[in-house]
C-alpha positions as CSV (number, residue, x, y, z in Angstrom):
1,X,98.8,-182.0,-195.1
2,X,100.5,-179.3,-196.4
3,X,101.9,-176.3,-194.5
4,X,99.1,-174.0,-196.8
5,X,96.2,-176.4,-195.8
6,X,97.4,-176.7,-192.3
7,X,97.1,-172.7,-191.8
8,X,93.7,-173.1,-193.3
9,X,92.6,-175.2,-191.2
10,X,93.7,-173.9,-187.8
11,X,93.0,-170.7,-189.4
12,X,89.9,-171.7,-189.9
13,X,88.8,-173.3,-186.3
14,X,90.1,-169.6,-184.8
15,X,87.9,-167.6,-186.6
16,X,85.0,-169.6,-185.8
17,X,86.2,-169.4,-181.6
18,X,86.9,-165.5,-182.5
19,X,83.1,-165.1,-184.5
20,X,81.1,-165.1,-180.8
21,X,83.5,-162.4,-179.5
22,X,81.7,-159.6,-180.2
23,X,77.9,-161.1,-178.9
24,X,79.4,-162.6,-176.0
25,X,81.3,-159.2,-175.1
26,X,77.6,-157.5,-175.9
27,X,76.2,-159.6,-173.6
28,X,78.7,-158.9,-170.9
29,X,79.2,-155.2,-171.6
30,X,75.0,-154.9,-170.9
31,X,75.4,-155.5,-167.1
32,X,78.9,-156.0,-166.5
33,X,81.7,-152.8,-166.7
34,X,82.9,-152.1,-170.0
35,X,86.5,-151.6,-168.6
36,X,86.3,-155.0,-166.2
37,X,85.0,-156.8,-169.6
38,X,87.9,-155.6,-172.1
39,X,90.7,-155.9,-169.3
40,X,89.3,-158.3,-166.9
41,X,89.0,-161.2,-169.5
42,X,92.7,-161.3,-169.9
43,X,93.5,-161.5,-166.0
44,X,91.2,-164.8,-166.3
45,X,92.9,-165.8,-169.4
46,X,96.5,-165.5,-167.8
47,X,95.9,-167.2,-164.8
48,X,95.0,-170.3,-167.2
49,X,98.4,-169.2,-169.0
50,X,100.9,-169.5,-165.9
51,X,99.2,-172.8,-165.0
52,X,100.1,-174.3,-168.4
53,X,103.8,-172.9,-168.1
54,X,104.1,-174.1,-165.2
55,X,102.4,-177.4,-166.3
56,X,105.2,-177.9,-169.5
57,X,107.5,-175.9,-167.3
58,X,108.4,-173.2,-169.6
59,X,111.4,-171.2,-169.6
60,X,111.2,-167.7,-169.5
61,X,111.1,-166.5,-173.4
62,X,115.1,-164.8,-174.4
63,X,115.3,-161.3,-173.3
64,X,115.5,-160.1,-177.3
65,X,111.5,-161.7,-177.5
66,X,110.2,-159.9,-175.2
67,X,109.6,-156.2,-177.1
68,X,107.8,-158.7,-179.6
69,X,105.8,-159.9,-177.0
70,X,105.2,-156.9,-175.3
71,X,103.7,-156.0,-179.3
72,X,101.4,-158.7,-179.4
73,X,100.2,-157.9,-175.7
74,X,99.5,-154.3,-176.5
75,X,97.7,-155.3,-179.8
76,X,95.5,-158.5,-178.8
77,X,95.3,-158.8,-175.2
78,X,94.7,-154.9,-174.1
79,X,93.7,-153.3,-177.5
80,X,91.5,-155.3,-179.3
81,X,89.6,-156.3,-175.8
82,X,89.1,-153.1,-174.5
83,X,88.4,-150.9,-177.3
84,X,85.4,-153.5,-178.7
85,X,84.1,-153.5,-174.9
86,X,84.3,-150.0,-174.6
87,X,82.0,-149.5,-178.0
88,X,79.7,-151.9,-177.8
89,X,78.3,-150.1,-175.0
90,X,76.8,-148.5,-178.1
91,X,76.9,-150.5,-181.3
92,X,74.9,-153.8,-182.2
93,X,77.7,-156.7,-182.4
94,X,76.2,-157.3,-185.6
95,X,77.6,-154.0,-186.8
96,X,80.8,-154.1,-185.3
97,X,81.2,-157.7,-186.9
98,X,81.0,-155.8,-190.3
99,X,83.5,-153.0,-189.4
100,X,85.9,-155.7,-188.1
101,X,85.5,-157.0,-191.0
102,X,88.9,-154.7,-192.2
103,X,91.0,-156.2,-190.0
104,X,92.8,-159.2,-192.7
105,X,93.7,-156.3,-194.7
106,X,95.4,-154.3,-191.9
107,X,96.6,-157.7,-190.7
108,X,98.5,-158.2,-194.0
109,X,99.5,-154.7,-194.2
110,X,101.2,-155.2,-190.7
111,X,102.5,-158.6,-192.0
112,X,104.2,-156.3,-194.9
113,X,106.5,-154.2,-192.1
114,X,106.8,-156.2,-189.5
115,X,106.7,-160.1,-191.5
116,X,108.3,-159.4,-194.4
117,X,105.7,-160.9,-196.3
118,X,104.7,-160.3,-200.3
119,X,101.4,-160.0,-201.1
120,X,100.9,-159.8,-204.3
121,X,98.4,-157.0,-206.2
122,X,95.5,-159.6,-206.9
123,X,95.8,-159.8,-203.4
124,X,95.7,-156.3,-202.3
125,X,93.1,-155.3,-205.0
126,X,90.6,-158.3,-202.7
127,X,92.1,-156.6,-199.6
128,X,90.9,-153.4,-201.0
129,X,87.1,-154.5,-201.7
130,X,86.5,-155.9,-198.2
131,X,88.1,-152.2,-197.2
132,X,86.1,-149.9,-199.3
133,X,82.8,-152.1,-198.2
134,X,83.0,-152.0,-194.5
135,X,84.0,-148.3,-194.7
136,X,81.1,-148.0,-196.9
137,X,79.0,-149.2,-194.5
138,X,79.9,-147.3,-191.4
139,X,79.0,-144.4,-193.4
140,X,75.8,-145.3,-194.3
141,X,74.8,-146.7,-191.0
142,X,76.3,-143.7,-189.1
143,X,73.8,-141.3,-191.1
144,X,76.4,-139.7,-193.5
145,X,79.6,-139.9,-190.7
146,X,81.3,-142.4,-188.4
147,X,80.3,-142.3,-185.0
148,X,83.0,-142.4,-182.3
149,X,81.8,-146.1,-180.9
150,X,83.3,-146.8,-184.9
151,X,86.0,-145.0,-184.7
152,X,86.9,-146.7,-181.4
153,X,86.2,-150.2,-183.0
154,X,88.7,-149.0,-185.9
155,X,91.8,-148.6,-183.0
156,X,90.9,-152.3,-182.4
157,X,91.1,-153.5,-185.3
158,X,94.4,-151.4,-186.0
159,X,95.9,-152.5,-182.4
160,X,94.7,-156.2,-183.1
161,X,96.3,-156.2,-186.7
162,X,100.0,-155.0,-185.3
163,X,99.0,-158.2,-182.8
164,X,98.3,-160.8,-185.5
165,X,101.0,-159.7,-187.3
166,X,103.8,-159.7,-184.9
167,X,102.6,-163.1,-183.0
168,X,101.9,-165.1,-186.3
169,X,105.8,-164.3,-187.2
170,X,107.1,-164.9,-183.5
171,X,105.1,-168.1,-183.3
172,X,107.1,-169.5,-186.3
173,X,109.7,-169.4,-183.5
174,X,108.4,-170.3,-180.3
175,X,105.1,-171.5,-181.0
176,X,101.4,-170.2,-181.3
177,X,100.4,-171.4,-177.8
178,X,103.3,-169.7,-176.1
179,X,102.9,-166.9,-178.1
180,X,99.4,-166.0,-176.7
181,X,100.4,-167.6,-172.9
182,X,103.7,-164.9,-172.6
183,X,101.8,-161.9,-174.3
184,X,99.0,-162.9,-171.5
185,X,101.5,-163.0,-168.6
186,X,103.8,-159.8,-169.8
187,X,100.2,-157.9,-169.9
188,X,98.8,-159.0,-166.6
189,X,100.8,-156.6,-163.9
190,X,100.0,-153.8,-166.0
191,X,96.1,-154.7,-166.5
192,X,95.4,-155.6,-162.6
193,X,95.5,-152.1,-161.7
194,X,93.8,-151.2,-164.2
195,X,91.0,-153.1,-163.6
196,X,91.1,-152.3,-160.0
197,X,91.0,-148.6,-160.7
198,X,87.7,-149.2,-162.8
199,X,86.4,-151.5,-160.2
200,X,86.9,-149.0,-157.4
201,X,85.4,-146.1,-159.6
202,X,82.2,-148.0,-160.6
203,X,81.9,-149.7,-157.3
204,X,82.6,-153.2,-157.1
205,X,79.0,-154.3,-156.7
206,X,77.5,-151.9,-160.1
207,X,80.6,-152.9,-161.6
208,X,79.9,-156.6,-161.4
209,X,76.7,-156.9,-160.6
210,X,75.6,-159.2,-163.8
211,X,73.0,-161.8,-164.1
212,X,73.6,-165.1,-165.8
213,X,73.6,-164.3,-169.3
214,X,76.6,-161.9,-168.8
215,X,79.0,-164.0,-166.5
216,X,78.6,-166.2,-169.1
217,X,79.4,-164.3,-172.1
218,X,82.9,-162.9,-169.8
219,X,83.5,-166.3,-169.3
220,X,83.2,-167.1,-173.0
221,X,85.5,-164.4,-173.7
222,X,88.2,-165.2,-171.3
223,X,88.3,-168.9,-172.1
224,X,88.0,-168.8,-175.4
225,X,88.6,-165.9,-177.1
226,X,91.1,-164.6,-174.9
227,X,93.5,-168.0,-174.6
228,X,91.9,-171.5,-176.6
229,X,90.7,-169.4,-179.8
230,X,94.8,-168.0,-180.3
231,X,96.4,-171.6,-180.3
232,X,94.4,-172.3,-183.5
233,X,94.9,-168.6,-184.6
234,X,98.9,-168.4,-184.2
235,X,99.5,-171.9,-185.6
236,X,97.6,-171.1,-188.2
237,X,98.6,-167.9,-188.9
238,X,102.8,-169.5,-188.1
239,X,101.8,-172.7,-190.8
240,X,100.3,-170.9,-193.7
241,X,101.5,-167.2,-193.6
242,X,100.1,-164.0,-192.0
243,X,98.6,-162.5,-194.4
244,X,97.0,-165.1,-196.7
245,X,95.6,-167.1,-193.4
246,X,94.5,-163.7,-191.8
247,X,91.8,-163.3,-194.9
248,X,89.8,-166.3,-193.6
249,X,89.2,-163.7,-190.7
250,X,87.0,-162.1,-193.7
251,X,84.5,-164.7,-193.2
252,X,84.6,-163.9,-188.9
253,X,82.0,-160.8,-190.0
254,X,79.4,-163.2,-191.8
255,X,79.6,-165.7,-188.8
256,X,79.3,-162.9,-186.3
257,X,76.3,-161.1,-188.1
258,X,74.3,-164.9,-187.6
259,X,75.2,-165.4,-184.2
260,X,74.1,-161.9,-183.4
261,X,70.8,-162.4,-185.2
262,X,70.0,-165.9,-183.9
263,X,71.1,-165.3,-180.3
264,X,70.8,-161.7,-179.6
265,X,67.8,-161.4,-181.9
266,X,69.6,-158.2,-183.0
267,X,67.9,-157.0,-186.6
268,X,70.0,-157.0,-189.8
269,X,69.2,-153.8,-191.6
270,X,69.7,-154.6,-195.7
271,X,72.9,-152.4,-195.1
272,X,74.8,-155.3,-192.9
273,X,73.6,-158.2,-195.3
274,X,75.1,-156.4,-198.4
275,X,78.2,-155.2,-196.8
276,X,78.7,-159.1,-195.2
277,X,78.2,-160.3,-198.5
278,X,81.1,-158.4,-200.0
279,X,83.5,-159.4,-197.4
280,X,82.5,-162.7,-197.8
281,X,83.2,-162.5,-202.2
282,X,86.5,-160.7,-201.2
283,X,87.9,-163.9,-198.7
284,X,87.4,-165.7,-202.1
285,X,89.7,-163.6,-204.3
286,X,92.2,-163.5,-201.8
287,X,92.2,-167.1,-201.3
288,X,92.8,-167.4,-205.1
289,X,95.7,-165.1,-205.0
290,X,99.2,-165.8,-204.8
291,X,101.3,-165.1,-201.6
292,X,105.0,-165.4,-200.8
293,X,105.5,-166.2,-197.2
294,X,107.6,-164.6,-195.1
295,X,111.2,-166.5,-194.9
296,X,111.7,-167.9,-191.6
297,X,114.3,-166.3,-189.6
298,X,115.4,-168.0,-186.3
């Protein structure tokens, strides 16, 4: 298998563990705190990270890694989490699957300054359809304007893209798996009192007082979307290239909009079935255009 096909692929299987984000986090947010949600997850998360370190016995990641690790933390493990949590407090999932929809072409704008990758214009022109349509949409569905639970969704996607970018380049170097496990641990001293804080402000028993349906849906999110989904998602994005691999995310919107509709039973307005169809043409042309990877620099 090819290094190309091999990104695809795990790629591919991180997108799909990435696509039930948003409903599970829905879910969660519905009885669970917003903050505790976003934040929480990754304390969960890390503890599964220092028991595999300790498990391969890891060494401690060279002092020059860790401002890039400290990157991907900020970007995927506090931004991304938090910022989705706190607006979908307000949004559908269905319509913040569309919106997320931007993030492959912020992820290979990142991968530009920070991965040295090439894309090439075919590429960007594709990068700029699933843009244009997801920015499109907000408008429409916001009644002429953005609302702020959009505008919050857009930092995540920004803070998620400087993420991807960043660990898909270090993981060429240490690995996806330790990529995500590190960025997890750096993170964890600074999120625990944040969570507490939150906790303490809400009340431990409103804060967590959730049925089933919503412990499950945190649980989902700090498994799998928070630790499992990024070893497919690094080595993917380390095998094949950060910014050609990060336009299968194109296709995470689609999935989303599905799972939202068939589990959620959240309605999808003629507005959201357009606007998913457009990303979905644009992870075509991307795929068909031509990208020079990044060299790798060790």
């Amino acid at each position: 298998m090819t290094s190309e096909r091999r990104g695809l692929v795990f790629g591919g299987l991180g997108v799909l563990a990435f696509s039930f984000t948003l409903p599970a986090t829905r879910v969660a947010v519905a009885d669970l705190d917003s903050t505790f949600v976003g934040l929480g997850r990754a304390l969960v998360a890390a503890a599964l990270a220092a028991a595999l370190l300790l498990w391969k016995r890891e060494r401690v990641p060279e002092r020059r890694l860790w401002p890039r690790i400290s990157i991907v933390a900020v970007g995927v493990v506090v931004g991304f989490p938090l910022f989705t949590a706190l607006a979908l407090r307000d949004l559908p999932s269905a319509h913040s699957a569309v919106i997320v929809g931007i993030l492959p072409a912020a992820t290979a704008a990142m991968a530009v300054l920070r991965g040295g990758e090439r894309p090439s214009a075919g590429f960007w022109l594709a990068c700029a359809c699933g843009l244009v349509s997801v920015l499109v949409f907000a408008v429409v569905e916001g009644a002429g304007r953005p609302r702020v639970a959009d505008v919050l969704v857009l930092v995540a996607v920004a803070l998620c893209a400087v993420g991807y970018a960043e660990g898909g380049a270090l993981a060429r170097e240490i690995g996806g798996w330790r990529v995500i496990c590190w960025a997890l641990i750096f993170a964890a001293p600074f999120i625990l009192p944040a969570v507490l804080f939150s906790l303490a402000r809400t009340g431990v028993s409103e804060g967590l007082s959730g049925g089933t349906g919503a412990w499950l849906g945190f649980a989902y999110v700090s498994v799998v979307s928070m630790f499992l989904g990024f070893f497919a998602w690094y080595a993917g994005l380390a095998a094949g290239g950060v910014a050609s691999v990060g336009q299968i995310q194109l296709v995470q919107p689609v999935l989303t909009v599905l799972w939202s509709a068939a589990l959620l039973g959240e309605e999808v307005t003629l507005y959201t079935f357009l606007a998913a169809l457009l990303v979905l043409s644009s992870v075509a042309l991307t795929q068909r255009t031509r990208v020079r990877p990044a060299v790798n620099r060790k």
